[in-house]
NULO-882458 format. One record per residue (C-alpha): x, y, z. Coordinates in steps of 0.05 Angstrom, whole numbers, plus 32768, in hexadecimal, padded with zeros to 4 digits. Example, Ala and Ser with C-alpha at 12.3 -4.5 7.8 and 13.67 -1.06 7.14 Angstrom:
BEGIN
80F67FA6809C/81117FEB808F/
***
This chain:
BEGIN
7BF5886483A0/7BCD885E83D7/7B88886F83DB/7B7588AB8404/7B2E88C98407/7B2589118428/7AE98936843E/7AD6896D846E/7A9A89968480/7AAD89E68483/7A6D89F184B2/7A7589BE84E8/7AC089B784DE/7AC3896B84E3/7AF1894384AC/7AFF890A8493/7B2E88DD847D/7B2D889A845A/7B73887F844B/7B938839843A/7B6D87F7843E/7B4388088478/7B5B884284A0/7B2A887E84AF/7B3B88B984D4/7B0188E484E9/7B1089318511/7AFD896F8522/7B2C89A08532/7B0189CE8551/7AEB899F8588/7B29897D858D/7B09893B8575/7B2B890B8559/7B1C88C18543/7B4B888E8523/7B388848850C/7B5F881384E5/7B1A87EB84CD/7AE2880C84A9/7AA187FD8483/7AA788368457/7ACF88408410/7AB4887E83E7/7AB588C083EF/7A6A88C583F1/7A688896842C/7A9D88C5844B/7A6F88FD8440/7A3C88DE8468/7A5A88C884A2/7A7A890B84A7/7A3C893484A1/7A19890C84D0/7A53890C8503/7A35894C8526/79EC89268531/7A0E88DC853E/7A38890B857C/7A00892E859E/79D888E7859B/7A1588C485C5/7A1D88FF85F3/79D488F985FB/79DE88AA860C/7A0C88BC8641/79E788F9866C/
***
């Protein structure tokens, strides 16, 4: 069976996935963001957690970078 990790955040509406040996999927369908990677550094749910709940504050600080 393969391993498949889910989380999402009801109040900013990003999710994510972690799936196989290294494949993370990271969205929000509100936005219409989505992110797909076949490496990552993460493997638990709690880990998942994080980067989701952070993805809101890790966002503004690129758009930031870029203005």
């Amino acid at each position: 069976m393969e391993k498949y990790i889910h989380y999402k955040n009801e109040e900013t509406g990003y999710e994510g996935y972690l799936y196989g040996e290294s494949s993370y999927v990271l969205k929000n369908e509100k936005i219409g963001y989505y992110m797909h990677t076949g490496s990552r550094s993460i493997n638990t749910f709690e880990e998942l957690k994080k980067q989701v709940d952070e993805a809101p504050k890790f966002f503004e600080m690129i758009r930031d970078k870029e203005c």
